[in-house]
Structure formats: C-alpha cells, structure tokens
KEZA-152534 format. One record per residue: residue number from 1; x, y, z of N, C-alpha, C, O, CB in turn. Coordinates in steps of 0.1 Angstrom, whole numbers. Glycine has a CB too. Layout:
{NUM {X Y Z} {X Y Z} {X Y Z} {X Y Z} {X Y Z}}
...
This chain:
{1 {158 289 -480} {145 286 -473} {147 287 -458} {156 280 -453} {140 273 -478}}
{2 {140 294 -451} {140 294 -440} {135 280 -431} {127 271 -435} {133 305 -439}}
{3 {145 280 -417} {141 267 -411} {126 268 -404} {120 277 -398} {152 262 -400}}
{4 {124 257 -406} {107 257 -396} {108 259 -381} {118 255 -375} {99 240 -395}}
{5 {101 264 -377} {101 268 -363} {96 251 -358} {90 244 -366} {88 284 -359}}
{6 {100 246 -346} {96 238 -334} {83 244 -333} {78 255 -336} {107 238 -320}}
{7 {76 226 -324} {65 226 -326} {66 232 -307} {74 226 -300} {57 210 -333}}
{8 {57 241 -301} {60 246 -291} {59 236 -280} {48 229 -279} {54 258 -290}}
{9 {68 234 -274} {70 222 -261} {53 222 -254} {47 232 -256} {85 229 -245}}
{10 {48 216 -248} {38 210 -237} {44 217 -225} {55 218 -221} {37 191 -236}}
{11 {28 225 -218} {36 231 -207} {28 222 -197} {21 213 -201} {35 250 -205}}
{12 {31 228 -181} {23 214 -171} {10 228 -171} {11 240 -173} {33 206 -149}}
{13 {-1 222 -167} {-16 230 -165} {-11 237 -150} {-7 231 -140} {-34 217 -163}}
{14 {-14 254 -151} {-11 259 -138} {-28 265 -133} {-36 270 -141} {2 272 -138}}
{15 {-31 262 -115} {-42 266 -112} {-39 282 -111} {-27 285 -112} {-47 258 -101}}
{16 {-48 293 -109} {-43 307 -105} {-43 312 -90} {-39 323 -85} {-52 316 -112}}
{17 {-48 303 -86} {-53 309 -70} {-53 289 -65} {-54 279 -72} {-77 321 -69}}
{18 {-49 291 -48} {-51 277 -41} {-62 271 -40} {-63 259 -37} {-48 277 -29}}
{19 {-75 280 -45} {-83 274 -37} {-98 275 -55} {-109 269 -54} {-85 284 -18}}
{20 {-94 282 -65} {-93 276 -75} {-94 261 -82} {-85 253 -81} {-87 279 -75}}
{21 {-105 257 -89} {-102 244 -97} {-109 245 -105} {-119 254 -106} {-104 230 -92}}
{22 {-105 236 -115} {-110 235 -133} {-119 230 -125} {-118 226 -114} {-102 226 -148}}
{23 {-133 230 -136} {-146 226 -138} {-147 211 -139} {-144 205 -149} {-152 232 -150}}
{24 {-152 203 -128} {-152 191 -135} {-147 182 -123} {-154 172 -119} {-141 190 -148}}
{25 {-135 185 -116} {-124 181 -106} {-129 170 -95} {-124 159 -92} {-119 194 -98}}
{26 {-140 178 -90} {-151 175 -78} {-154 159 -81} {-152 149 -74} {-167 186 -80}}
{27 {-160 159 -96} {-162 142 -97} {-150 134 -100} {-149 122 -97} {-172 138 -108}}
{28 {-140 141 -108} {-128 129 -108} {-124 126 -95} {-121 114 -92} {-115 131 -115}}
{29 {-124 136 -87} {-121 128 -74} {-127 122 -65} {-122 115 -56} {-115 133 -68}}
{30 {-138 124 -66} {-147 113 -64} {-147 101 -66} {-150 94 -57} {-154 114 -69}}
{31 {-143 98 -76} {-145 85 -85} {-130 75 -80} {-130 65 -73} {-146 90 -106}}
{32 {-119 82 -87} {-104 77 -81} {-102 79 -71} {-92 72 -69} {-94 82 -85}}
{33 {-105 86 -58} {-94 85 -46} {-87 80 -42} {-90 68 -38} {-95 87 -38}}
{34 {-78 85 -41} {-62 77 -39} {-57 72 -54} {-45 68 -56} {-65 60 -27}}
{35 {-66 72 -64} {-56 57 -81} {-55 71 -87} {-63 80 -88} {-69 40 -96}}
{36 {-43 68 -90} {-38 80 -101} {-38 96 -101} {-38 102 -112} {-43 78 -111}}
{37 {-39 100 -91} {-44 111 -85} {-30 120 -80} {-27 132 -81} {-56 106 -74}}
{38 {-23 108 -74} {-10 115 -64} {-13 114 -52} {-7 124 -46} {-6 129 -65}}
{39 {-20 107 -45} {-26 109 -37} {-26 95 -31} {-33 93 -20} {-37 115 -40}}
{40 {-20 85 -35} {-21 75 -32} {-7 67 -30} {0 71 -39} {-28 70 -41}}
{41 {2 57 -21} {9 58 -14} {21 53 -29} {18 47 -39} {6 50 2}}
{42 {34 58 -25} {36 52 -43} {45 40 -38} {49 36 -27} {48 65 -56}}
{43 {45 32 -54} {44 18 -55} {56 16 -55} {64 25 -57} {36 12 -65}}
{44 {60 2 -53} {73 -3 -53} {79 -7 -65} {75 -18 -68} {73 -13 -47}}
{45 {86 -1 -74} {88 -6 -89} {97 -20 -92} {109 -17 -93} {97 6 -98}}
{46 {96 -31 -93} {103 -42 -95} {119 -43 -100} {127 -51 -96} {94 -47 -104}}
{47 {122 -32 -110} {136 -30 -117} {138 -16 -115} {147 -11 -121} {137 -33 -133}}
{48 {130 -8 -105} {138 1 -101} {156 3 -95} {164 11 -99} {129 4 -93}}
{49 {158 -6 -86} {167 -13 -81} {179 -20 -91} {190 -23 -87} {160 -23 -74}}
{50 {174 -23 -108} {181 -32 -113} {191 -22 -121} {186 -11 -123} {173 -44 -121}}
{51 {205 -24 -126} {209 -16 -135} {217 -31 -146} {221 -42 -142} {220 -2 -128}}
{52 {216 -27 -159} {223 -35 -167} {239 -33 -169} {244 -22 -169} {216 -35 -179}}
{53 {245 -46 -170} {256 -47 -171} {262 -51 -182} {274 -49 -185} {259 -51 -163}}
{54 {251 -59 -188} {256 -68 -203} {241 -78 -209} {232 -85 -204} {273 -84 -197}}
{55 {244 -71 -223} {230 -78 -227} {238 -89 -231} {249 -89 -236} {219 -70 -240}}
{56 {229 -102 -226} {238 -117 -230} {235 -118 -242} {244 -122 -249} {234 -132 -223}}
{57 {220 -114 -249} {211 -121 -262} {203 -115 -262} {195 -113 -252} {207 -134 -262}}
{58 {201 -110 -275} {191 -110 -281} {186 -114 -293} {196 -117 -300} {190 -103 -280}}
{59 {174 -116 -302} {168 -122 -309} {155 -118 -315} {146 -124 -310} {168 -130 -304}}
{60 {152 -108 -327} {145 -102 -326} {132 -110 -339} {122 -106 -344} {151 -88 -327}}
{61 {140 -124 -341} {130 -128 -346} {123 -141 -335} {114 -148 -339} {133 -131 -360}}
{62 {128 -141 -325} {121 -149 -312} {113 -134 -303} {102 -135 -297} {137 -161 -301}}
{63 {118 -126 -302} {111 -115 -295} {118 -120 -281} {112 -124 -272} {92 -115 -295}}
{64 {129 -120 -281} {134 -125 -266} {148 -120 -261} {158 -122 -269} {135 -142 -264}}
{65 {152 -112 -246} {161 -107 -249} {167 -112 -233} {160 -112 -224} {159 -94 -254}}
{66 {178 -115 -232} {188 -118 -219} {199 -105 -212} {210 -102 -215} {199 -131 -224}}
{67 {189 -99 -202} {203 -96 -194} {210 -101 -182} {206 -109 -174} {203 -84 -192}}
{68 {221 -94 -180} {229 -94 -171} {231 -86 -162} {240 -78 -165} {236 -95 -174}}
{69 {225 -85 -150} {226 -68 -142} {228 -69 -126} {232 -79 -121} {209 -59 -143}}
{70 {225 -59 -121} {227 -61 -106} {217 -56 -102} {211 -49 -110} {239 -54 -100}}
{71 {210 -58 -89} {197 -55 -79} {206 -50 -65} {216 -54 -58} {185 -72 -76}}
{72 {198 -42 -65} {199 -38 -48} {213 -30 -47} {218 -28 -35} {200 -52 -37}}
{73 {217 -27 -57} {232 -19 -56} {229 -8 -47} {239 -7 -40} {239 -13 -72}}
{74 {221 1 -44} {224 10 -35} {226 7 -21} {233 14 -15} {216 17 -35}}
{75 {220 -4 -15} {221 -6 -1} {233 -14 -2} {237 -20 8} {208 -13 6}}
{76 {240 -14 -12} {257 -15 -10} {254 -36 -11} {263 -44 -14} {267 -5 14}}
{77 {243 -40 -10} {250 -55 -13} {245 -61 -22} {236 -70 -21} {250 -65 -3}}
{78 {249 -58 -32} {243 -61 -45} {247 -72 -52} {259 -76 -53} {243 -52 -54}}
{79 {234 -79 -59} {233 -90 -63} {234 -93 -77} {230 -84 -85} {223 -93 -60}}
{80 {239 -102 -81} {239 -107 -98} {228 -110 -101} {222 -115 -92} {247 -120 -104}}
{81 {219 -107 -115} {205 -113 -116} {207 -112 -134} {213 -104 -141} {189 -101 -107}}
{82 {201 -121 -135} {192 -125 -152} {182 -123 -154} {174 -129 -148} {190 -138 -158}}
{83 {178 -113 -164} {167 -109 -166} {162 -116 -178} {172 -119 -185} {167 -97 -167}}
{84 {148 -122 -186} {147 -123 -189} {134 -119 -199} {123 -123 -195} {153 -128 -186}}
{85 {136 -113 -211} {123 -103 -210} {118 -111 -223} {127 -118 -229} {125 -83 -212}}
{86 {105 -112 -229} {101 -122 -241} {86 -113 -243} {79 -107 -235} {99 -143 -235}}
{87 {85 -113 -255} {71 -108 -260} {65 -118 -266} {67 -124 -277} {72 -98 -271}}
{88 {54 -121 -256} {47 -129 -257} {37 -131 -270} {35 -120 -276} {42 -129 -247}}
{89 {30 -143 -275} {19 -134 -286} {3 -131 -279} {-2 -136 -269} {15 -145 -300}}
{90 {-1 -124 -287} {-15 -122 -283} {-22 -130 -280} {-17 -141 -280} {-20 -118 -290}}
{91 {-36 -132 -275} {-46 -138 -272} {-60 -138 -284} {-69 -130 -282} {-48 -134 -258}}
{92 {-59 -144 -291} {-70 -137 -302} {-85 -144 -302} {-95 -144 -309} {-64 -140 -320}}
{93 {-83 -152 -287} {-99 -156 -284} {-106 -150 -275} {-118 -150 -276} {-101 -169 -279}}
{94 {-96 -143 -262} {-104 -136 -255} {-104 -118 -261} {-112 -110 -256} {-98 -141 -240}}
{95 {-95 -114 -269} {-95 -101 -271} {-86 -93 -265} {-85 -81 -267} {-107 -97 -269}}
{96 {-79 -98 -256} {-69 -88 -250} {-55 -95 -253} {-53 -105 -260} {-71 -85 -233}}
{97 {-47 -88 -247} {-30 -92 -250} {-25 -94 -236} {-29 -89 -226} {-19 -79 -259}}
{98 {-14 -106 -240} {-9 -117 -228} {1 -103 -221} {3 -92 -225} {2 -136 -235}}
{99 {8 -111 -208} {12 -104 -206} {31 -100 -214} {35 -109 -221} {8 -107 -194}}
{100 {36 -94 -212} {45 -84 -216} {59 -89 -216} {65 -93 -225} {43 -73 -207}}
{101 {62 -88 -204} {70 -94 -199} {70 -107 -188} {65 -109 -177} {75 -85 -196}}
{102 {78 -112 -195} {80 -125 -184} {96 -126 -177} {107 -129 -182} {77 -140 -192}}
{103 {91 -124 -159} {101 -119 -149} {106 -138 -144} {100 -146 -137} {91 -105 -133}}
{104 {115 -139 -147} {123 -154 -142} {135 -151 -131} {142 -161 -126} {132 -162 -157}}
C-alpha cells in the first residue's frame, strides 16, 4: 500500500504589489491600531529571560509544578528563581476561567 502523502504545510499570505491590499484591511485597521497588528511597540515577556535548570516537583493530580531556573542570564548576572506554576480551577459563577498561572 502506498504511503499517504502529508497534509500540505500552511504557507504565510503574500500581497502582489506594495501598494495592493486584500478587501477588507481598511476597517481592521481602523478598529486595532497599534493591538495586534505589528504595529504596536512589542511587549516585555515575563520568562523570556528565565531558562530552567531543574524541575523540583511535580504533581499532576494537584495541577502544580516547581521549578528551578535562572533570570537575567544574558546580561551576565544572573539570578536563582522558583517558579511556581499551579492550575487553578475554574470560576463556574461568573463564566470565565481564573487565571493560569500563578507567578510567586
């Protein structure tokens, strides 16, 4: 039996000309300028900076996990830090879900 061909990769959308735009454009950018666009100054990521060194714990029937890592290692003076990440439960009075992670 022959193998199945792959499902063909996702390409990125190309315009044809600079000055060119899909139908539509005019009001999204309208609406967002500057949020999510690229266009807007980029953000500071919190654990961008962090790398792990040793998971202390984990626990997957508490939903809670401990690491061990370093911050700020590129600017050469880097710090010891504990992370500690927990999945919180839901909120089932207001309809939305708590938050995600909790940063200690």
């Amino acid at each position: 039996m022959a193998d199945a061909a792959p499902p063909p990769s996702k390409r990125k959308r190309e315009v044809a000309a600079a000055g060119d735009e899909a139908p539509g454009t005019e009001d999204k950018e309208a609406k967002g300028a500057g949020v999510g666009n690229g266009t807007s100054a980029p953000a500071h990521l919190p654990f961008s900076g962090f790398r792990v060194q040793k998971v202390l714990r984990e626990s997957a029937r508490d939903k809670i996990l401990f690491l061990h890592g370093k911050v700020n290692e590129a600017s050469g003076d880097g710090e010891d830090a504990i992370v500690i990440l927990e999945k919180t439960p839901f909120q089932t009075s207001s309809g939305t879900s708590s938050s995600w992670m909790t940063c200690t």
